[in-house]
C-alpha positions as CSV (number, residue, x, y, z in Angstrom):
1,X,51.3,5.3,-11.2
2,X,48.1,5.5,-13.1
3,X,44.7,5.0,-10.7
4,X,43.7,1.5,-11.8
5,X,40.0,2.2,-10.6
6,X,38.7,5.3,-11.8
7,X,35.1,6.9,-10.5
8,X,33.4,9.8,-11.8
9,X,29.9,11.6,-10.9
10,X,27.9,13.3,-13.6
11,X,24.3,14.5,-12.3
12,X,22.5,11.6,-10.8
13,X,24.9,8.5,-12.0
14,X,27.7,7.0,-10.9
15,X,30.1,5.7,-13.3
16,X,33.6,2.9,-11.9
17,X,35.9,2.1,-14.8
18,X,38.3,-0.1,-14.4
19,X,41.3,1.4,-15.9
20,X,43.9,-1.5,-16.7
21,X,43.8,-1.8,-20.8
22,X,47.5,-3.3,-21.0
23,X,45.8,-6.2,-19.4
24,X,42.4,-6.1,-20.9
25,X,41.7,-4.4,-17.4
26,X,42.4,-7.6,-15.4
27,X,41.4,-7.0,-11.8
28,X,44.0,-7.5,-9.2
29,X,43.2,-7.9,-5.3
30,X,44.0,-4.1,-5.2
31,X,41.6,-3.6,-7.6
32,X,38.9,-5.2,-6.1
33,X,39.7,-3.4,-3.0
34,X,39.0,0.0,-4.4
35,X,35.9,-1.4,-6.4
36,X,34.1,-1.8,-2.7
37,X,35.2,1.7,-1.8
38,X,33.6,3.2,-4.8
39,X,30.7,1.5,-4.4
40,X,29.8,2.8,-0.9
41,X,30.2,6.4,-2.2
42,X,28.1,5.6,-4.7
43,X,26.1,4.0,-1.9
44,X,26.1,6.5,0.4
45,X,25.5,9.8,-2.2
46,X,21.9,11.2,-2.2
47,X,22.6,12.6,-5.6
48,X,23.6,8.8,-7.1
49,X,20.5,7.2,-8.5
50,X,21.8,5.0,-11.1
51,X,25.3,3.6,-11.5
52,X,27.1,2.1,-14.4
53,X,30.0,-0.2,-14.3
54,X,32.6,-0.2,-17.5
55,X,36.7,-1.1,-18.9
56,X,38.5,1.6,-20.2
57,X,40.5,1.0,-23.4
58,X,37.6,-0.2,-25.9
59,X,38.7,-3.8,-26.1
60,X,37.7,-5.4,-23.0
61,X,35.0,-4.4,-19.9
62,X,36.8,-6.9,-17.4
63,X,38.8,-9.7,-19.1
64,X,38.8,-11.6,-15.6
65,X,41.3,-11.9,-12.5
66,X,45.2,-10.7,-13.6
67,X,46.5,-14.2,-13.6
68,X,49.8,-12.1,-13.9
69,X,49.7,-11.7,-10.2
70,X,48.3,-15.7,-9.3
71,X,51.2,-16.4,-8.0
72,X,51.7,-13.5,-4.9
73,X,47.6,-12.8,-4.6
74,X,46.5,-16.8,-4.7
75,X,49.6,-19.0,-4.7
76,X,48.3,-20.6,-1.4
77,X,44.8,-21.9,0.2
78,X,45.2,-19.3,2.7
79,X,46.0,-16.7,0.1
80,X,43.5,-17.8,-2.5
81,X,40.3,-18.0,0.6
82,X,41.2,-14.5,0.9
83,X,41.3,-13.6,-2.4
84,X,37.8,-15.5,-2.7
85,X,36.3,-13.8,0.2
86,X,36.9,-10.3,-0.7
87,X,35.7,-10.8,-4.2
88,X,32.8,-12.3,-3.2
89,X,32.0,-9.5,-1.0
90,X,32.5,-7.3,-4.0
91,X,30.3,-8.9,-6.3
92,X,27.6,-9.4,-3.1
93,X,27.6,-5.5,-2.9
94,X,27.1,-5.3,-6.3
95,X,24.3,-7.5,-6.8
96,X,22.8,-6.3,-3.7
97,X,23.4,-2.9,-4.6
98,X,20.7,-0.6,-3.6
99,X,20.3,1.6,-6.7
100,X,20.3,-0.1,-10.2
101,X,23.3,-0.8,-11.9
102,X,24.1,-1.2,-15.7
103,X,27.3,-2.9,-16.8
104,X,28.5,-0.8,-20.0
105,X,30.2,-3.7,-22.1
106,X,32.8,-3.0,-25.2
107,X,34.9,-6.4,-25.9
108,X,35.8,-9.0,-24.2
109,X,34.2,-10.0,-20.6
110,X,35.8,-13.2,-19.3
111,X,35.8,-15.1,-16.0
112,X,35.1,-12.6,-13.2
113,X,34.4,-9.6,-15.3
114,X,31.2,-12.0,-16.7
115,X,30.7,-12.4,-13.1
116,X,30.6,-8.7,-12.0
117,X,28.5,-8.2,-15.2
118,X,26.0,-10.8,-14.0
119,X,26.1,-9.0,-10.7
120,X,24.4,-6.1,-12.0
121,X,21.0,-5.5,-13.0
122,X,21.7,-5.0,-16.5
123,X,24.3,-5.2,-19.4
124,X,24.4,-3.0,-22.3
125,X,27.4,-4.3,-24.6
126,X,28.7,-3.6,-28.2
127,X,28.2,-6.2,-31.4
128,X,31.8,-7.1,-31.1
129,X,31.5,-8.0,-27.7
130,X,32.3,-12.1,-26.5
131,X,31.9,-13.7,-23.3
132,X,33.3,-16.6,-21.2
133,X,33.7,-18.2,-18.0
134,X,36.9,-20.3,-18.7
135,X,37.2,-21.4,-15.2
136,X,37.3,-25.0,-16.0
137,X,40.2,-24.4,-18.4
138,X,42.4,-23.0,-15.3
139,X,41.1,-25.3,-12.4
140,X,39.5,-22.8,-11.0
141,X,36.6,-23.3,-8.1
142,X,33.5,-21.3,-8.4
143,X,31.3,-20.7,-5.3
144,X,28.1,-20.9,-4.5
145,X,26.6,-17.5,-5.1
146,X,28.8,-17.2,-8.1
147,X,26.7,-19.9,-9.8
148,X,23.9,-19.2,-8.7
149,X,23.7,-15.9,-9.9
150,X,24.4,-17.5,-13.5
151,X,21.2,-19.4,-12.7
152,X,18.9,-17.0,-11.5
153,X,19.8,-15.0,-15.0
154,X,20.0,-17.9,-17.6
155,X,19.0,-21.2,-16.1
156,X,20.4,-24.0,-14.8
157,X,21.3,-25.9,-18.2
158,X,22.4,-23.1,-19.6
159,X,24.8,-22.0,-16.5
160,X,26.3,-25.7,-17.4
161,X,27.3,-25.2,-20.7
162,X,28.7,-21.7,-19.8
163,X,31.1,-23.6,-16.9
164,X,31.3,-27.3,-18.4
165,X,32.9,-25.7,-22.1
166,X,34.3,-22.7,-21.0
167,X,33.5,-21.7,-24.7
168,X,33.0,-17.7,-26.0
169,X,29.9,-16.8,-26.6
170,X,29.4,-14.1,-29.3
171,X,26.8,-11.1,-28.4
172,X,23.9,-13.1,-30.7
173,X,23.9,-16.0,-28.5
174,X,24.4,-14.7,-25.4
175,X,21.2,-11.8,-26.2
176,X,19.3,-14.8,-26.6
177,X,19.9,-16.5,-23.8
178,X,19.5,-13.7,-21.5
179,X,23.3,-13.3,-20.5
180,X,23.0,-9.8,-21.9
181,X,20.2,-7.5,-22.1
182,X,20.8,-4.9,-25.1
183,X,23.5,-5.3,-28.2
184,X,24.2,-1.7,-30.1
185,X,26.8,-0.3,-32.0
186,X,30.1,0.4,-30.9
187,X,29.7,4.1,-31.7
188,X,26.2,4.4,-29.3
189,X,27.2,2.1,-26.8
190,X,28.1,5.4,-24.1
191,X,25.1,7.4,-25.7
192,X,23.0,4.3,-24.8
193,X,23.9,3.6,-21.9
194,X,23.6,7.0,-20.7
195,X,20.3,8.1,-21.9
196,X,18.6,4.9,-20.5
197,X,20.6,5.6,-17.0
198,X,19.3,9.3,-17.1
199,X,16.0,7.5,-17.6
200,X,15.9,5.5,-14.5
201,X,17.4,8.7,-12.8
202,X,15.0,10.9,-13.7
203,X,12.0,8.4,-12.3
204,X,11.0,8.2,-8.8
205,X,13.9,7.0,-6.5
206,X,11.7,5.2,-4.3
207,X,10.0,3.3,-6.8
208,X,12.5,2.3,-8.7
209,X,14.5,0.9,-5.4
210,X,11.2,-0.1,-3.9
211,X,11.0,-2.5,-7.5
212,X,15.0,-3.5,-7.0
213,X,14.5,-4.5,-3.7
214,X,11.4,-6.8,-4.2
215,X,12.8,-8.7,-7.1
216,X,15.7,-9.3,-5.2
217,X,13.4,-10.8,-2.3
218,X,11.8,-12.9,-4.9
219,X,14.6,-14.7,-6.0
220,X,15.1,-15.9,-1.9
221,X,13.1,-18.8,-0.8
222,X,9.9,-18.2,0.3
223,X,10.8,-18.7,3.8
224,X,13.4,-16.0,4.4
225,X,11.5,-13.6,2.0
226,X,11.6,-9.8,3.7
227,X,7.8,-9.4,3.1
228,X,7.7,-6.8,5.8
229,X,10.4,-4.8,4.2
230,X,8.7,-5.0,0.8
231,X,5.9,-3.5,2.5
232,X,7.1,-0.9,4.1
233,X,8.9,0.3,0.9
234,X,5.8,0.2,-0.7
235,X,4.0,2.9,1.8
236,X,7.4,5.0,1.0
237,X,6.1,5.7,-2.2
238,X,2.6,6.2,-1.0
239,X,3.4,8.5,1.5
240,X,6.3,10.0,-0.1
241,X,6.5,13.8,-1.6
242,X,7.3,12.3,-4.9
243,X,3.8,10.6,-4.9
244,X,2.6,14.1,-4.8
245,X,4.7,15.1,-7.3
246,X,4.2,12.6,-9.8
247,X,0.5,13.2,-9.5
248,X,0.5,16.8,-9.5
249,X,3.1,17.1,-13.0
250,X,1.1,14.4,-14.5
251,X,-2.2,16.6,-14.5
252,X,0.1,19.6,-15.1
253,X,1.2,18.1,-18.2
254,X,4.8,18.0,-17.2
255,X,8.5,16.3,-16.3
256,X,7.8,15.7,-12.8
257,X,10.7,16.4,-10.7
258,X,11.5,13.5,-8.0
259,X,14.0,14.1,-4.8
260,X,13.6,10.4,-3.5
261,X,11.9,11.9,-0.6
């Protein structure tokens, strides 16, 4: 049986495919199992700095929950709270994911794959690529922190139409409204991708998570707002060996060489 979840390491990034292209790599509760396993190797590898998320087969990134297996995976409340809990938790440890994390977009990326997408901090996808949230047309329920992840990306209004219509949204429109980040062509999409993620790897660790982290803080009410941990990320860097580093290549004249320590 061929691994449905795939992960491979190449110098400091992480890439997860999801490897069902019969189905426009639909995600089934299996699926979404392995995704969380994945991620905390990523998580838990020095070496990983940057991590990108993509669908094997060139015609779809994530094309949504397989509605092939509705009826054994969510035919029930019971069944269908499970189902919602662990993908929640998925897409939580996505979007709360440490280390930054680029969804690699070629095709179609419907219902929860446009969820994971919006999940991570960016998405990279090719001029052929469409988008949709067609829950409305299935009777599906969206939760909270689903939504509101649409919002804190594209706005309120905007998160409306996406949900109320359940229309596709071509790559010009959704570049425009902030759904996506970058368009290119089919043929650069990987080259992107992976030069821009060898970018970010090659830059100091602790700022760039340091950065991650407060953003994330930001988008929390002001009350429960980790200030102190902001802080103390901050004094990382300061105190850090890479500090050193940076400083010392930069009057050198050359590529410094961060460790994240």
């Amino acid at each position: 049986m061929t691994d449905k979840m795939l992960a491979r390491k190449s110098g400091h990034i992480g890439t997860m495919t999801f490897n069902n292209p019969e189905r426009h790599n639909a995600v089934s509760f299996e699926m979404w199992e392995k995704v969380g396993a994945i991620l905390e190797d990523f998580r838990a590898d020095p070496e990983i700095r940057v991590v990108v998320l993509t669908g094997a087969g060139g015609k779809a990134f994530v094309s949504g929950a397989d509605i092939s297996k509705f009826g054994d995976e969510r035919g029930t409340l019971e069944a269908q709270n499970r189902y919602n809990a662990t993908t929640e938790r998925i897409y939580t440890a996505v979007s709360t994911f440490p280390k930054p994390t680029i969804a690699m977009i070629r095709g179609y990326c419907i219902g929860g794959g446009l969820g994971l997408a919006i999940a991570c901090d960016l998405r990279f996808c090719t001029e052929g690529s469409k988008f949709a949230l067609p829950a409305a047309k299935l009777g599906i329920g969206y939760g909270y922190l689903g939504v509101q992840r649409f919002v804190q990306t594209i706005g309120p209004a905007r998160t409306k139409d996406i949900f109320f219509s359940a229309r596709q949204l071509d790559t010009t429109e959704a570049l425009r409204i902030g759904l996506i980040d970058r368009v290119v062509a089919d043929a650069d999409l990987e080259a992107v991708t992976t030069q821009y993620a060898e970018t970010v790897a090659g830059n100091a660790p602790l700022t760039v998570v340091a950065v991650k982290h407060i953003t994330t803080e930001l988008q929390k009410a002001e009350s429960v707002r980790d200030l102190a941990g902001c802080k103390k990320m901050v004094e990382a860097c300061f105190t850090s060996q890479d500090f050193i580093e940076g400083r010392t290549a930069f009057m050198e004249k050359r590529k410094a060489q961060f460790r994240g320590k």
